[in-house]
C-alpha positions as CSV (number, residue, x, y, z in Angstrom):
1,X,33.3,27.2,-12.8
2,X,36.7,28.6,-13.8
3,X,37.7,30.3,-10.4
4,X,37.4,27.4,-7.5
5,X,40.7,28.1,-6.7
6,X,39.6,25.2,-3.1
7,X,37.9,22.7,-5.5
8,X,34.3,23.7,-3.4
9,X,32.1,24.4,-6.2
10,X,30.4,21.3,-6.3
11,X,29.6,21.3,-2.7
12,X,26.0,22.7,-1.9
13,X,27.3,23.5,1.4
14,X,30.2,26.2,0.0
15,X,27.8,27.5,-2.0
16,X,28.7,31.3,-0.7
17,X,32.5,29.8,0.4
18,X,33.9,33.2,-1.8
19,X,31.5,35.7,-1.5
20,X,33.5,37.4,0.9
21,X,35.3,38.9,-1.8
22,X,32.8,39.7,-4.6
23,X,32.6,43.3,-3.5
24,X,36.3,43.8,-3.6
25,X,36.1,42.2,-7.4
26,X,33.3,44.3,-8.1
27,X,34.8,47.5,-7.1
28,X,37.6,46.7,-9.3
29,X,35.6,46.3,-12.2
30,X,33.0,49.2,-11.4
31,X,36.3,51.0,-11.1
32,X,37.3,50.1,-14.6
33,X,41.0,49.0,-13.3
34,X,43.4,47.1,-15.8
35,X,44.0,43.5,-16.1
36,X,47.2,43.7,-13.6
37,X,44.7,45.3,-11.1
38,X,42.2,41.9,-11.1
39,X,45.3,40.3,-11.9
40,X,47.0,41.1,-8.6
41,X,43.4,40.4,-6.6
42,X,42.9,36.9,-7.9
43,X,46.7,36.2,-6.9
44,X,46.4,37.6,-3.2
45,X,43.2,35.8,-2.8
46,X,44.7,32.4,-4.2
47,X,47.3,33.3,-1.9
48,X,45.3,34.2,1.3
49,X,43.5,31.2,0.4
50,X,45.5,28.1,-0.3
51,X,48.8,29.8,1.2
52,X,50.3,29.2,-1.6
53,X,51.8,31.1,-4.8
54,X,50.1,30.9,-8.1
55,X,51.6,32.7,-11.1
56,X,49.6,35.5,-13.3
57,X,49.6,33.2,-16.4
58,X,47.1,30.6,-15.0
59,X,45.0,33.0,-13.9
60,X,44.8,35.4,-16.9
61,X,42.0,33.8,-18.3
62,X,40.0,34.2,-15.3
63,X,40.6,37.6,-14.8
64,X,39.9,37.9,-18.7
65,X,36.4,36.9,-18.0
66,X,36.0,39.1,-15.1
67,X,36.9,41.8,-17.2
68,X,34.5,41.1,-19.5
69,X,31.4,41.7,-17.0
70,X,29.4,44.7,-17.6
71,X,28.8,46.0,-14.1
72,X,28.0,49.7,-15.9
73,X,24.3,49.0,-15.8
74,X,23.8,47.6,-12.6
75,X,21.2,48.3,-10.4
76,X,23.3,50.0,-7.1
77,X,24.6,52.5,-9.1
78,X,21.4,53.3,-11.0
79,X,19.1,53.3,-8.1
80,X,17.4,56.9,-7.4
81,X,18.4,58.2,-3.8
């Protein structure tokens, strides 16, 4: 897992310890925002989360990979109303 910015991942019981912000992510990508946009995200969460300050450089990668989802074909947003 490349984003476990708590070191949880391993732990069964975490399992869902950062789901509270995979709609927030998801809008961002559904939204088609740039890199500074998920870039900016994954910083305040880091920041929200360990209190501390991490710089966009370690986490471009990441938020390279989150980029790189195709959310375009998902099922909300082709579901018949």
């Amino acid at each position: 897992m490349d984003w476990d910015p708590i070191g949880v991942c391993d732990d069964p019981h975490c399992a869902d310890e950062y789901d509270s912000y995979v709609l927030t992510m998801y809008s961002i990508l559904r939204q088609r925002k740039s890199e500074a946009a998920v870039l900016e995200f994954l910083q305040e969460t880091y920041e929200r989360i360990m209190g501390g300050i991490v710089e966009h450089e370690k986490i471009r990668k990441i938020a390279a990979k989150f980029l790189e989802i195709d959310v375009t074909h998902d099922e909300i947003h082709h579901r018949s109303v």
